[in-house]
PASEBA-1860 file (N, C-alpha, C; in nm, 3 decimals):
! residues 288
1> XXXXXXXX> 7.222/1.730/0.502/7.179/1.591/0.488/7.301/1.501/0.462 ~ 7.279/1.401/0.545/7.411/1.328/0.500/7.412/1.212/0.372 ~ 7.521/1.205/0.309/7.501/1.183/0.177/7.463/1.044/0.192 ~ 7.373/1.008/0.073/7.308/0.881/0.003/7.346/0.889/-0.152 ~ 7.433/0.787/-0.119/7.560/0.773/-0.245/7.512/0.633/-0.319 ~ 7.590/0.650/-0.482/7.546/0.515/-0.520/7.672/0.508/-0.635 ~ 7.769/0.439/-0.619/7.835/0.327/-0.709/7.841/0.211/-0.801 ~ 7.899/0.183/-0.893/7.891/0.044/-0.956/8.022/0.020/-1.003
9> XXXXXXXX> 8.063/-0.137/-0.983/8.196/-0.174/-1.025/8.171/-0.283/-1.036 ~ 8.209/-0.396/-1.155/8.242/-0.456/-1.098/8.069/-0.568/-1.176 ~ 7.999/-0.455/-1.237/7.826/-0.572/-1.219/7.780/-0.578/-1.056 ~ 7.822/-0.458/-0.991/7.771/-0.458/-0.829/7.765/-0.302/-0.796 ~ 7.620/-0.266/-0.795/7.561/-0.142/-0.773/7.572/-0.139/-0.582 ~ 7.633/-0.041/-0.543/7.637/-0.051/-0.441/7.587/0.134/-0.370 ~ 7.488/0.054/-0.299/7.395/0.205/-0.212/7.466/0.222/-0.072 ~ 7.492/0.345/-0.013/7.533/0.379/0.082/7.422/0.467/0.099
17> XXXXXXXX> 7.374/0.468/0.278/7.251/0.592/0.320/7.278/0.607/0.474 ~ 7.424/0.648/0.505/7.478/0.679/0.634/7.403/0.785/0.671 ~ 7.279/0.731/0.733/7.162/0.820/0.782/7.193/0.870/0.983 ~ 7.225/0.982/1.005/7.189/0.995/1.159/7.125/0.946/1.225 ~ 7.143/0.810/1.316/7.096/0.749/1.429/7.006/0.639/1.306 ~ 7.031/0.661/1.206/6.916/0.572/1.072/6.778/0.630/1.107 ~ 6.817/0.748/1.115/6.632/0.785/1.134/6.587/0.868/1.049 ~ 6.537/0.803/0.922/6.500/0.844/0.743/6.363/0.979/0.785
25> XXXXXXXX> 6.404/1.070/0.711/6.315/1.172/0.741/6.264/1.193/0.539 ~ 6.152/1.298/0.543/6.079/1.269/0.382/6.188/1.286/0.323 ~ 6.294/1.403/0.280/6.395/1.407/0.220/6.493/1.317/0.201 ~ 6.543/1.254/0.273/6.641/1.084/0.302/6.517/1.013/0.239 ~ 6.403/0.948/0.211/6.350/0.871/0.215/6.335/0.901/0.042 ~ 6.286/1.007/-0.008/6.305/1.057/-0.143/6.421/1.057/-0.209 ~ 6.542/1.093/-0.166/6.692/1.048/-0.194/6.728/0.936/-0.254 ~ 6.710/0.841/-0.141/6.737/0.700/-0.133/6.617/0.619/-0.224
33> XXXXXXXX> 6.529/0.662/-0.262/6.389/0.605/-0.386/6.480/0.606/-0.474 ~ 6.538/0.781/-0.532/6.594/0.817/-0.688/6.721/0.732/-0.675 ~ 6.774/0.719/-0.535/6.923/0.635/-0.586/6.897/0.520/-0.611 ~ 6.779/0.411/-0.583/6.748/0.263/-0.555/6.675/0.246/-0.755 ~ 6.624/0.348/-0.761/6.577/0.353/-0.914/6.682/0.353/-1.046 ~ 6.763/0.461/-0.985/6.870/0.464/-1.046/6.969/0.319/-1.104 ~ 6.980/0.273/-0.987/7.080/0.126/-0.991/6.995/0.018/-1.069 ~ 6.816/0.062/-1.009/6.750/-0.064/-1.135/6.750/-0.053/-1.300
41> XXXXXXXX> 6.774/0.095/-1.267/6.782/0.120/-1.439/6.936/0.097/-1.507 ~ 7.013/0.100/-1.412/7.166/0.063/-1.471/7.174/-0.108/-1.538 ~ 7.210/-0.075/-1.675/7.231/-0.198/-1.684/7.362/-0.272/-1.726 ~ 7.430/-0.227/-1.659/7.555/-0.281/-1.647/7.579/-0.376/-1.504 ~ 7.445/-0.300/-1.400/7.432/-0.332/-1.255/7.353/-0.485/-1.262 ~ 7.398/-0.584/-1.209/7.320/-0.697/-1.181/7.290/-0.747/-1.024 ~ 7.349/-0.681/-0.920/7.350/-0.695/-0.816/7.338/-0.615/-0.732 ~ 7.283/-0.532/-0.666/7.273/-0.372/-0.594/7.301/-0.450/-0.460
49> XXXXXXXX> 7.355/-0.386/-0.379/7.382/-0.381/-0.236/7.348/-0.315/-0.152 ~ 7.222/-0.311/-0.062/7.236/-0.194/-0.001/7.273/-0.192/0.163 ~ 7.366/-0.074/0.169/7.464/-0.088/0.304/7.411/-0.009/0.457 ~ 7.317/0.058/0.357/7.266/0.141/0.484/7.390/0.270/0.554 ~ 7.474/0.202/0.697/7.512/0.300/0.709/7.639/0.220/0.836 ~ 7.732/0.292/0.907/7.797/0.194/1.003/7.749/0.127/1.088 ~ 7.646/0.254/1.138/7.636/0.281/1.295/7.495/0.170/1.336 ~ 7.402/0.238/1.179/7.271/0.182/1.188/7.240/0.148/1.018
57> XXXXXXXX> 7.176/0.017/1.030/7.076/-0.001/0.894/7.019/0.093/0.856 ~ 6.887/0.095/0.923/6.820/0.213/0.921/6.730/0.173/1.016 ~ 6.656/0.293/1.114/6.557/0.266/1.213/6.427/0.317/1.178 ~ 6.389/0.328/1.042/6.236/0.369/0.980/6.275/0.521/0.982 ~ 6.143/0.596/1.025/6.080/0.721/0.987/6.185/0.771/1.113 ~ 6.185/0.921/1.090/6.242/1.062/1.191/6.163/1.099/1.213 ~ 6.167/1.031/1.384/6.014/1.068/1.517/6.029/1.218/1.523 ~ 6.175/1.279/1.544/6.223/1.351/1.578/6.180/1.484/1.482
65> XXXXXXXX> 6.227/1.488/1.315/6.190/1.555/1.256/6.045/1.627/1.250 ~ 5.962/1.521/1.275/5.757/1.539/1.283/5.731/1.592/1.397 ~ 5.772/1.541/1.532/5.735/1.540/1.621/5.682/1.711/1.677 ~ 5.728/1.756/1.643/5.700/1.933/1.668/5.659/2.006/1.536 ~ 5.579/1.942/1.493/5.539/2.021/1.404/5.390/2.079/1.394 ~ 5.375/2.145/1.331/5.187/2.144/1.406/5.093/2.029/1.312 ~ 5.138/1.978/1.208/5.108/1.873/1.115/5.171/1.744/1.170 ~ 5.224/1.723/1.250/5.291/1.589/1.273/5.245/1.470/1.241
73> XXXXXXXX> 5.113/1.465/1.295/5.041/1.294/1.211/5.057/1.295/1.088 ~ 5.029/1.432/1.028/5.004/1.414/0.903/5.103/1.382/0.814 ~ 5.273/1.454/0.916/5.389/1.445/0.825/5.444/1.307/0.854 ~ 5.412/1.253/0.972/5.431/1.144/0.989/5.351/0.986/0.917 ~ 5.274/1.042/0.852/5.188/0.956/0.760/5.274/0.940/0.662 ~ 5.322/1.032/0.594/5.373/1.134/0.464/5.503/1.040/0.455 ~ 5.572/1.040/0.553/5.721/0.991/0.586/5.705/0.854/0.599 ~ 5.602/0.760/0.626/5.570/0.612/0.664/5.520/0.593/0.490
81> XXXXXXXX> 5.481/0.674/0.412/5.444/0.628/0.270/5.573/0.609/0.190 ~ 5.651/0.742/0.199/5.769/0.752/0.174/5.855/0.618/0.115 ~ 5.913/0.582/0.319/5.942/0.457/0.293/5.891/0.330/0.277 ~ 5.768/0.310/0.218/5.663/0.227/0.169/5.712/0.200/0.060 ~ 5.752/0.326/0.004/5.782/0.366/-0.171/5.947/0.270/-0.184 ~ 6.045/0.337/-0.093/6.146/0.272/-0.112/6.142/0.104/-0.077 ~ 6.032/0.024/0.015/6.067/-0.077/0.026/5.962/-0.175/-0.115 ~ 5.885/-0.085/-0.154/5.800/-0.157/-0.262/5.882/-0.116/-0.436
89> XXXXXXXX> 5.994/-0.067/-0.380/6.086/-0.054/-0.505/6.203/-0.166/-0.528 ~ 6.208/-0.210/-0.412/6.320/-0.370/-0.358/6.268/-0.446/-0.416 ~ 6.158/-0.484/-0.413/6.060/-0.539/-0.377/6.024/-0.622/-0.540 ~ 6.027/-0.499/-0.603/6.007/-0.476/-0.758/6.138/-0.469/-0.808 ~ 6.281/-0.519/-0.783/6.378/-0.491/-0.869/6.427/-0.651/-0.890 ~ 6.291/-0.676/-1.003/6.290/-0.814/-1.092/6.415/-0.803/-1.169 ~ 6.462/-0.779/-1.227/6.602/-0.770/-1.304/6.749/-0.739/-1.211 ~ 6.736/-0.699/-1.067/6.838/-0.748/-1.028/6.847/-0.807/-0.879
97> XXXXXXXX> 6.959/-0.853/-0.885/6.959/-0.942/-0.728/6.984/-0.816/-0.638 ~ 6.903/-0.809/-0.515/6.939/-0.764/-0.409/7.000/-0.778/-0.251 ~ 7.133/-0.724/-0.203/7.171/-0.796/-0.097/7.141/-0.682/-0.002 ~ 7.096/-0.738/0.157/7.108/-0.594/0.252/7.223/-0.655/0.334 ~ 7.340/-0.561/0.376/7.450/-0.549/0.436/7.447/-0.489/0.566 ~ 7.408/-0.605/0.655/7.324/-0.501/0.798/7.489/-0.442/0.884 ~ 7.537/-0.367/0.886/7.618/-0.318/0.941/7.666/-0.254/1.064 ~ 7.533/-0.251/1.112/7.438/-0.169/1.226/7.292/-0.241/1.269
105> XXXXXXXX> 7.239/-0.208/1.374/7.140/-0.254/1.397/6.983/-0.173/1.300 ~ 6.866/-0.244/1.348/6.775/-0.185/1.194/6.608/-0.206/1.308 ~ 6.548/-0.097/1.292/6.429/-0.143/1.402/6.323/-0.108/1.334 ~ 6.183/-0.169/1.311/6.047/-0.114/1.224/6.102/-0.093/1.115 ~ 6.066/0.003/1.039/6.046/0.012/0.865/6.160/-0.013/0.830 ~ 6.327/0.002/0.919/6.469/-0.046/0.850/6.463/-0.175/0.859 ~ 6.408/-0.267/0.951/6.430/-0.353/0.893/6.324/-0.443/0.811 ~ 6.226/-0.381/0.777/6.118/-0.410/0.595/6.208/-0.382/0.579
113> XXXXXXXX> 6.303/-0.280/0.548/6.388/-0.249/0.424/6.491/-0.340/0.357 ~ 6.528/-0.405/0.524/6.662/-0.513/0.487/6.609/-0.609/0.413 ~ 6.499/-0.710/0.489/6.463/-0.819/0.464/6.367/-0.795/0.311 ~ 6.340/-0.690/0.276/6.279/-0.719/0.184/6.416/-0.762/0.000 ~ 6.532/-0.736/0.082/6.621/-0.797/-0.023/6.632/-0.947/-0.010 ~ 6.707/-0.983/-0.131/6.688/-1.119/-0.165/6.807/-1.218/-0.067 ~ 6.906/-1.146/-0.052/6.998/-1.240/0.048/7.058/-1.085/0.149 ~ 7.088/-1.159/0.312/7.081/-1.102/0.414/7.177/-1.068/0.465
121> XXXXXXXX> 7.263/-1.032/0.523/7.408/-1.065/0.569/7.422/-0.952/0.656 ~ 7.458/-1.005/0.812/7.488/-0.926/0.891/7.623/-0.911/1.027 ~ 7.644/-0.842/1.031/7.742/-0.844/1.114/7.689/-0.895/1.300 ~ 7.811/-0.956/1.343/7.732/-1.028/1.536/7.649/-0.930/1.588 ~ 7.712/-0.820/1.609/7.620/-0.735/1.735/7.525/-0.690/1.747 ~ 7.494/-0.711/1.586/7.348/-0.618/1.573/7.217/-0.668/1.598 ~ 7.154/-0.573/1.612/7.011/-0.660/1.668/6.882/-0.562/1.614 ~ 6.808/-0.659/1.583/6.708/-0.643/1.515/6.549/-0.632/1.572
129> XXXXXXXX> 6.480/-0.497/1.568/6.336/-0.510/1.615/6.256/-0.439/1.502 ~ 6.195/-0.552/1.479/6.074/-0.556/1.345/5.976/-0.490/1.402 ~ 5.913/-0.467/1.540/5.783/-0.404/1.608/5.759/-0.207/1.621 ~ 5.669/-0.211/1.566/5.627/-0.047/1.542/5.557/-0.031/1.707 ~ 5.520/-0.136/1.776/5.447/-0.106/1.855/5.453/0.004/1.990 ~ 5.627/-0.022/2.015/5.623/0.074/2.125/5.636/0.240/2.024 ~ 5.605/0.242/1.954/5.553/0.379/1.882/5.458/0.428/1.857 ~ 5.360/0.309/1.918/5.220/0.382/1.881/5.171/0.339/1.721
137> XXXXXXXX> 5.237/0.240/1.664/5.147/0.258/1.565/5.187/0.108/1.552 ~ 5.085/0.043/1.428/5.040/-0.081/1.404/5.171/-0.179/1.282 ~ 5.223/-0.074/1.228/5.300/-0.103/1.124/5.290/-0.116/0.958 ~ 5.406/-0.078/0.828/5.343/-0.042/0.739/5.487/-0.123/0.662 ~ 5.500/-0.067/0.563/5.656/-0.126/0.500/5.608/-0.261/0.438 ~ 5.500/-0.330/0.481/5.488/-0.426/0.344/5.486/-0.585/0.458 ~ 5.521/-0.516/0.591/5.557/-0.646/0.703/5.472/-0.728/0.665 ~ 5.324/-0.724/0.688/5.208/-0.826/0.698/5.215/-0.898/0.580
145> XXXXXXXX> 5.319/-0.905/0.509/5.354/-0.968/0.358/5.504/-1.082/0.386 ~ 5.568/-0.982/0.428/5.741/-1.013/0.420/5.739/-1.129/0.567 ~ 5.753/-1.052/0.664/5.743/-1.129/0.776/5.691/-1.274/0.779 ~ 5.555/-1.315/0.784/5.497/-1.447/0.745/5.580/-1.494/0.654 ~ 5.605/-1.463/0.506/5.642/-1.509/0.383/5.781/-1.583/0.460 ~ 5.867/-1.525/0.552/5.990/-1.547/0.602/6.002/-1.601/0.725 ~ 5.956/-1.566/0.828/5.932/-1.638/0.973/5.830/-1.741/0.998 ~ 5.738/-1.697/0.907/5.607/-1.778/0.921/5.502/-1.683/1.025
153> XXXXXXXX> 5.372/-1.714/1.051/5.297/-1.636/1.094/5.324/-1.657/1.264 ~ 5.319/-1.728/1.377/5.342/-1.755/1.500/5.438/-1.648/1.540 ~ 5.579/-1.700/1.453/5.659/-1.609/1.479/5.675/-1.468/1.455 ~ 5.586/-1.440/1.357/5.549/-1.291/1.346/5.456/-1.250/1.432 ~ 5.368/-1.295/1.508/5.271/-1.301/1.606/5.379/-1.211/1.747 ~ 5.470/-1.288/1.785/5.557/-1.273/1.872/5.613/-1.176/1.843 ~ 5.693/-1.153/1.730/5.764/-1.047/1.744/5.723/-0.908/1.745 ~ 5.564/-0.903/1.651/5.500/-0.804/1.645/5.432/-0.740/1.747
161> XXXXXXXX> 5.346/-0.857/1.802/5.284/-0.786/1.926/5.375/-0.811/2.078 ~ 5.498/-0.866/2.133/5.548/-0.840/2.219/5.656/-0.724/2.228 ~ 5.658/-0.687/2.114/5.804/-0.597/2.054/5.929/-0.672/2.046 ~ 5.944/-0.760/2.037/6.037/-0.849/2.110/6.168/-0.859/2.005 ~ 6.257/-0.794/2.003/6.445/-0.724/1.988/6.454/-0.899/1.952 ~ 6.517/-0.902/1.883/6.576/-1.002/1.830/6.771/-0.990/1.809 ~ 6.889/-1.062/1.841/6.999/-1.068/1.812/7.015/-1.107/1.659 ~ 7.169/-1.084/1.642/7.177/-1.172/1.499/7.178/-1.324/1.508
169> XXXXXXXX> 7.198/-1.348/1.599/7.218/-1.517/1.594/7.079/-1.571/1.580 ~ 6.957/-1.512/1.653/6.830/-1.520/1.674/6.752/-1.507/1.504 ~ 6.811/-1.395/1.438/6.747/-1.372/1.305/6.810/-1.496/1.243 ~ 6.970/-1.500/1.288/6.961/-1.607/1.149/6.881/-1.711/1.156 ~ 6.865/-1.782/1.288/6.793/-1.870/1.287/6.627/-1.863/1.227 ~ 6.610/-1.751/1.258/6.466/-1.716/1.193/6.443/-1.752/1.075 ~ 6.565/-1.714/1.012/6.551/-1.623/0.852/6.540/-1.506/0.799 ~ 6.573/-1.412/0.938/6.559/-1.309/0.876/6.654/-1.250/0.812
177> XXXXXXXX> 6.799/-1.300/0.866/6.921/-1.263/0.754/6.994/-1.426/0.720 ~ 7.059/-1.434/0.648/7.067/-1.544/0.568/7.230/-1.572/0.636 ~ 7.304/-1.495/0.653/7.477/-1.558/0.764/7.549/-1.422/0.831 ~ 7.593/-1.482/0.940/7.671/-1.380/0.997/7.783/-1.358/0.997 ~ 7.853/-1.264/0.939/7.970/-1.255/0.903/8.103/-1.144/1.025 ~ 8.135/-1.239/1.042/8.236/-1.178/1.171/8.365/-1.091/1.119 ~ 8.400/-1.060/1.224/8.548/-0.941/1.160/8.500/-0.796/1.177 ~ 8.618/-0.725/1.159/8.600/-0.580/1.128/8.517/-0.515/1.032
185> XXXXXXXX> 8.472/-0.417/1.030/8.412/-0.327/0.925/8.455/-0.368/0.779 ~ 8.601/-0.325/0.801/8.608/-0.368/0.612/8.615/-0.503/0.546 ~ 8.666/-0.613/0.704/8.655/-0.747/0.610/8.524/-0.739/0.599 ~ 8.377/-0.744/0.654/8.261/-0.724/0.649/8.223/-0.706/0.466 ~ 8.262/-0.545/0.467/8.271/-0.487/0.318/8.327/-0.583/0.216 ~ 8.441/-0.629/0.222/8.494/-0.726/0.122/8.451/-0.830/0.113 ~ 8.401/-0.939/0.239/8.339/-1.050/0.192/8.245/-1.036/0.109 ~ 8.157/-0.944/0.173/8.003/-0.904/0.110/8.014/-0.863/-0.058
193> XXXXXXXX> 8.094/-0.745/-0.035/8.145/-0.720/-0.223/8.178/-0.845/-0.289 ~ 8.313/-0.903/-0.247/8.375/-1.067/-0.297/8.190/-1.125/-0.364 ~ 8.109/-1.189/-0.246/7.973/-1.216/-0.272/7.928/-1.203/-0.400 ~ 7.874/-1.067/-0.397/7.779/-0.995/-0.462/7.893/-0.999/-0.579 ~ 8.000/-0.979/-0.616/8.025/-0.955/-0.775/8.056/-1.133/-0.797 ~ 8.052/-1.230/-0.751/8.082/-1.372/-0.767/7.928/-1.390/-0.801 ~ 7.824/-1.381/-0.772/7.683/-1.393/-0.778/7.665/-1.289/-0.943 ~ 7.738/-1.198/-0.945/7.678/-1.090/-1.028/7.759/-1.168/-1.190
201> XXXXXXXX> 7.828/-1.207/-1.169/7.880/-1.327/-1.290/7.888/-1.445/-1.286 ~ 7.826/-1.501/-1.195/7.798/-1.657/-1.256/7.632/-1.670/-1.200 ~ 7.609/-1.742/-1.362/7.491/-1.759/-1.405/7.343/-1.672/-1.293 ~ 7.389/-1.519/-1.325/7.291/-1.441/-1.324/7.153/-1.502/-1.398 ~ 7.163/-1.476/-1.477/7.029/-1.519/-1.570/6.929/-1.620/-1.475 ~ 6.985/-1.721/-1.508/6.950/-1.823/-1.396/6.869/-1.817/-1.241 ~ 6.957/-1.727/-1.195/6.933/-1.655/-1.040/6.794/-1.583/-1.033 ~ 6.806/-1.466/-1.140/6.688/-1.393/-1.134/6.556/-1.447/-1.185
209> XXXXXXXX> 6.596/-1.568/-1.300/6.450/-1.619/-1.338/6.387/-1.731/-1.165 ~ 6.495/-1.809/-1.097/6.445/-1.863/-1.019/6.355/-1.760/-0.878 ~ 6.474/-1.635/-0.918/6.362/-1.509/-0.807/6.211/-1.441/-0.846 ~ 6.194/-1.474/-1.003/6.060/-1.430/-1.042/5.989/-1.562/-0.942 ~ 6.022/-1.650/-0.998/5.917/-1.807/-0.952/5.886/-1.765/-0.805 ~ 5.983/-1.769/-0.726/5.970/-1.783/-0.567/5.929/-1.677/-0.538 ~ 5.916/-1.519/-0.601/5.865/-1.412/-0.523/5.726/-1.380/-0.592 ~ 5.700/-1.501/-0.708/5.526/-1.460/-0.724/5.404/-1.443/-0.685
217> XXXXXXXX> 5.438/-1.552/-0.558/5.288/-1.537/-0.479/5.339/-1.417/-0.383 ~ 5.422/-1.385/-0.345/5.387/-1.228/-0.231/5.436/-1.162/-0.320 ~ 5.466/-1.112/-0.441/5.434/-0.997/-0.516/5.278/-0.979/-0.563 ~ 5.224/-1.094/-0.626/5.035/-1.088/-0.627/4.990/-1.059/-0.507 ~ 5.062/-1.084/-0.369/4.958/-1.000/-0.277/4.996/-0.889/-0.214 ~ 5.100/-0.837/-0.259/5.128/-0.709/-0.173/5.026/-0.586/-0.201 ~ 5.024/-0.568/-0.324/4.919/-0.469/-0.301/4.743/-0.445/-0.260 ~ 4.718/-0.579/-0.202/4.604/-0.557/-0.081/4.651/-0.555/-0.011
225> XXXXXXXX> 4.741/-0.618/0.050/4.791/-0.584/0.204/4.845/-0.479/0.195 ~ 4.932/-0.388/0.116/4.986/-0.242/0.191/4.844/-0.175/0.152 ~ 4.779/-0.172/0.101/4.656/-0.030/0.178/4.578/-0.102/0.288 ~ 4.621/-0.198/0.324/4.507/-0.215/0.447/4.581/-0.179/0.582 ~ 4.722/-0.203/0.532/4.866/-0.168/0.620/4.855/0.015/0.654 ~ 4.833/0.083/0.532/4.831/0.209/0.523/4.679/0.271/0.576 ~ 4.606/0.188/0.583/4.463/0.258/0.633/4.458/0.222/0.745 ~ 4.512/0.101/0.816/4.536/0.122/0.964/4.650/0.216/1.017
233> XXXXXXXX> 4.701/0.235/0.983/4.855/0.314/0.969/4.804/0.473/0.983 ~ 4.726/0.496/0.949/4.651/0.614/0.899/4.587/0.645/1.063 ~ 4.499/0.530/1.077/4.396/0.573/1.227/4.504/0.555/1.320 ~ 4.613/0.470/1.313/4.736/0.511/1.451/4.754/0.679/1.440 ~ 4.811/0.696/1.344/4.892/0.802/1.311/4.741/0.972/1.400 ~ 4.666/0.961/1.371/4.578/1.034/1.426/4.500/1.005/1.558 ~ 4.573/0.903/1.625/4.517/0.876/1.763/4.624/0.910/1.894 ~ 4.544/0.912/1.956/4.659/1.008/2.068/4.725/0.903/2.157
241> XXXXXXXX> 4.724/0.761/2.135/4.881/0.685/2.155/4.932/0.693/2.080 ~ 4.956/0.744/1.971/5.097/0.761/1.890/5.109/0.885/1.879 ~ 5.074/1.020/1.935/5.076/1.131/1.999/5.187/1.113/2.130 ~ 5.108/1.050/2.261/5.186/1.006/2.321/5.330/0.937/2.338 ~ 5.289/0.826/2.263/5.434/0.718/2.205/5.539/0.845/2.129 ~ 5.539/0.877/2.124/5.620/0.986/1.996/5.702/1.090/2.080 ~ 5.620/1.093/2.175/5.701/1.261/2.285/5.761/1.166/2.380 ~ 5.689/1.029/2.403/5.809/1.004/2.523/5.925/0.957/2.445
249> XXXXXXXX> 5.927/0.874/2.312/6.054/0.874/2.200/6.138/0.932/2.210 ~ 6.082/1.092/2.190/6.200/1.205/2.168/6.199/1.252/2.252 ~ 6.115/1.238/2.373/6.187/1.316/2.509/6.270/1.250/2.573 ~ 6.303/1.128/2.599/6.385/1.015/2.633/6.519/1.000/2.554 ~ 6.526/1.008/2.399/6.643/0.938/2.304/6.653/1.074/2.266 ~ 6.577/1.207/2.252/6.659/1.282/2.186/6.750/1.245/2.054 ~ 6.838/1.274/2.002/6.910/1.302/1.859/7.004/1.166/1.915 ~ 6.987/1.074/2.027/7.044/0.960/2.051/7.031/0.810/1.984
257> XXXXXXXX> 7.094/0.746/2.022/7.063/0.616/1.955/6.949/0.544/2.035 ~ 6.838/0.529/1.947/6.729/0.466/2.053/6.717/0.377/2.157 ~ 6.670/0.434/2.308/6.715/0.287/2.430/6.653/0.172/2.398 ~ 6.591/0.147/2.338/6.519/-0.023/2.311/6.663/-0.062/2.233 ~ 6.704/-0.010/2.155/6.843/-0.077/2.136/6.942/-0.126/2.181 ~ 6.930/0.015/2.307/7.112/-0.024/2.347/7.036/-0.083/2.450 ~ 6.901/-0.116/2.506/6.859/-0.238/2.622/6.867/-0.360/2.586 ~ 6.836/-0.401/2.457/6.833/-0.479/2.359/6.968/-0.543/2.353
265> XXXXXXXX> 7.015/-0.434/2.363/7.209/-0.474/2.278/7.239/-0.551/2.394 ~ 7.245/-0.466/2.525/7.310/-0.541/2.640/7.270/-0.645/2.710 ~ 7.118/-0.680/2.735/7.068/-0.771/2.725/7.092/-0.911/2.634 ~ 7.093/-0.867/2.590/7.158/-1.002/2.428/7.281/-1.027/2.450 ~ 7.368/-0.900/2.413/7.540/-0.968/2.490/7.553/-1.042/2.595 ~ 7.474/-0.997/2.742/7.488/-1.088/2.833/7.468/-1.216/2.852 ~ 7.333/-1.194/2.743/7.348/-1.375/2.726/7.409/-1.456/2.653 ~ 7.463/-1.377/2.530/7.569/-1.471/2.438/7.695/-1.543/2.551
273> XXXXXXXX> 7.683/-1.445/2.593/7.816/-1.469/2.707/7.756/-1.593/2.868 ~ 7.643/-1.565/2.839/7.613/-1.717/2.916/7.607/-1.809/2.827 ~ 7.564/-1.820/2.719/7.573/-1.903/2.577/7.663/-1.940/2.606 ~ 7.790/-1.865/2.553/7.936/-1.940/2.511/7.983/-2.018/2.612 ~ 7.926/-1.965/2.749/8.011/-2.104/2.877/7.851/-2.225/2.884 ~ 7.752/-2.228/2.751/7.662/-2.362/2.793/7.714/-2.419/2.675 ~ 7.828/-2.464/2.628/7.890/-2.515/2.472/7.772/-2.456/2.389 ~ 7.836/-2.326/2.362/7.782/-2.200/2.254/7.653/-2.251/2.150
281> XXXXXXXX> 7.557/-2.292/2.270/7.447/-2.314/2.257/7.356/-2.177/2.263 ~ 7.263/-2.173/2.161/7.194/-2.033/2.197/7.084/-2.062/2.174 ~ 6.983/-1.995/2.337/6.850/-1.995/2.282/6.777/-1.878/2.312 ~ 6.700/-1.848/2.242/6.616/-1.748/2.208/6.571/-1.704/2.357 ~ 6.593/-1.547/2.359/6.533/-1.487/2.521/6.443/-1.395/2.472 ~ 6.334/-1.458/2.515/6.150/-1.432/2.505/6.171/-1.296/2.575 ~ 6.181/-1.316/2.719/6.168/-1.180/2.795/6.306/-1.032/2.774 ~ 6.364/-1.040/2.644/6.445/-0.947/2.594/6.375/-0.834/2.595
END
């Protein structure tokens, strides 16, 4: 398993979960709970970071791991609660600020994971798909909460039911990450750290009481919406399109980086690059 590490320096708890292809299987998903618990209970920590990984944020559940098993719906239920657990632990870390450090691209339950932190920050290339749909299933992670609360409902309409890949320039505009931060890998790392320990000493106190106020009404409703999330989640998971959806997944991407991504990726570059010759005007491509 590859390691899911956790640091603090500084008043800045910082999570690393350089997951393969970001595809969280029950063990990674249990890991990354005890390390995310861990940092809430530190109290020296006022700011946790979480980095995910280079390559990828994270891309939800491991199709791959379930997929051959003779339990598969069932482990695949198992693994969608999992990370339920880790994103309703974000979610709940009232005492400290949370940043996600998208470093990589993040698709279904990785990116609940990102957005469910309090400020966003991602690097240009990456690109973002919030839709469970070409998997066969309806979606779980807390979306029918987070999404609206952040895009508003229309736009969650769209992204959910067309599947529709989003760029970073596209999220920021959304809201789904808050700025894009250009450069290499490590300036990336340093701005973001710089950030997070400048936030983690001046007027903390302050910060977190204004995050109780603003996250009260979707903390009072998350827990009707995730079991209604999880009981539809439940009849995907035992119906034979997400039987289907699942073998052409892993018969197609194999232990690869998923093609809705890298279609996604190149698609999107090509148009930044018509962008930049319309005076680096950008607009949103529906048919991505």
């Amino acid at each position: 398993m590859q390691e899911i590490s956790y640091q603090a320096r500084n008043n800045v708890g910082h999570i690393k979960f350089p997951i393969h292809n970001g595809a969280m299987d029950l063990s990674h998903c249990r890991q990354l709970l005890h390390t995310i618990e861990l940092a809430k209970e530190d109290h020296a920590c006022k700011v946790i970071i979480l980095w995910g990984g280079p390559d990828f944020f994270s891309n939800g559940i491991d199709l791959n791991a379930v997929h051959l098993q003779y339990n598969a719906s069932i482990l695949a239920y198992k693994n969608l609660k999992a990370l339920n657990n880790i994103v309703h632990a974000v979610l709940t870390a009232n005492t400290k600020l949370v940043i996600s450090a998208l470093q990589g691209s993040a698709s279904a339950g990785g990116v609940m994971l990102a957005i469910a932190a309090d400020l966003r920050y991602a690097r240009k290339n990456i690109v973002l798909n919030p839709s469970y749909a070409n998997l066969g299933l309806c979606g779980s992670e807390y979306w029918s909460v987070l999404l609206p609360a952040i895009i508003g409902y229309g736009f969650t309409q769209k992204l959910i039911y067309e599947a529709s890949p989003v760029s970073a320039a596209e999220a920021l505009r959304l809201g789904l990450i808050h700025q894009i931060i250009d450069g290499e890998p490590d300036t990336f790392e340093e701005n973001i750290t710089a950030k997070a320990e400048y936030l983690a000493s001046t007027n903390i106190n302050a910060r977190l009481a204004a995050k109780s106020v603003l996250n009260h009404h979707l903390l009072a409703q998350m827990e009707t919406q995730v079991k209604l999330e999880l009981e539809k989640m439940k009849d995907c998971c035992n119906h034979p399109e997400f039987e289907s959806a699942r073998g052409r997944f892993v018969e197609k991407n194999g232990h690869q980086q998923p093609l809705f991504l890298n279609a996604a990726a190149g698609n999107i570059q090509q148009k930044n690059k018509r962008d930049d010759q319309d005076d680096n005007t950008y607009e949103a491509n529906d048919n991505t």
